[in-house]
C-alpha positions, 0 to 999 in steps of 0.5 A: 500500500501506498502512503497515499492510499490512506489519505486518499480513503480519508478524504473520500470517507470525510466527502462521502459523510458530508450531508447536503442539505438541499432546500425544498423547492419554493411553494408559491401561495395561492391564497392567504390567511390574514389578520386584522392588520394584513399580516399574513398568518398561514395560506394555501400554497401548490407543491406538484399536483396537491394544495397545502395549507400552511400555519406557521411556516409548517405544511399542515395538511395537502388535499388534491382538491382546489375547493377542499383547500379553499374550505379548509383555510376558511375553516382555519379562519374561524378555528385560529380568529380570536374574538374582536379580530377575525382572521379573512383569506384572499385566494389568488384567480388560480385556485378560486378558478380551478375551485370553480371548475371542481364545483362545476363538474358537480353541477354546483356554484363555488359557494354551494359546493363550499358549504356542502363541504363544510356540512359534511364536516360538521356530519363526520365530526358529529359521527366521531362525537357520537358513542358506539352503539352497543352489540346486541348481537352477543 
């Protein structure tokens, strides 16, 4: 073995340990959720083919569809808004027309398809809070 064969082992186990840290690829917002002075406070960015919400700088949930996303940050902005300072969301033509086109293909207007989004989470919460009936059948 060569002098050289140790340094060179060493220098190609220190480059093989090293860790590249690759930043994740920019998520441009497509809607925003706002507080009483502007300030943005969480929003619904596009990362591929899914619509994520973000609180805080942190990826909260992803939905493929446009109009579950707009629901869910308006339902963020009931459940985060404290009393005397709501919180309201602004979405961007992007994701307000692709919502739109998601209701249509249902036959309903964006405003219709919201709300029946939103009273079928009221009854799947409402299924959750009930207590399981009890076997008869024992």
């Amino acid at each position: 073995m060569s002098i050289n064969s140790k340094a060179r082992r060493d220098a190609r186990r220190k480059q093989q340990t090293k860790t590249v840290t690759a930043r994740p690829a920019p998520m441009p917002a497509h809607a925003h959720l706002l507080d009483a002075e502007g300030r943005v406070v969480g929003g619904i960015a596009r990362s591929g083919s899914d619509w994520a919400l973000v609180l805080g700088g942190q990826v909260i949930t992803t939905t493929d569809s446009p109009a579950m996303a707009i629901a869910v940050l308006e339902r963020a902005a009931i459940a985060r808004g404290a009393p005397g300072s709501p919180l309201r969301t602004r979405c961007n033509d992007v994701l307000r027309d692709a919502a739109v086109a998601e209701a249509a293909e249902s036959g309903q207007t964006l405003e219709s398809y919201l709300a029946a989004l939103e009273a079928e989470r009221i009854e799947h919460l409402q299924k959750k809070q009930q207590p399981p009936n009890p076997d008869t059948t024992h």
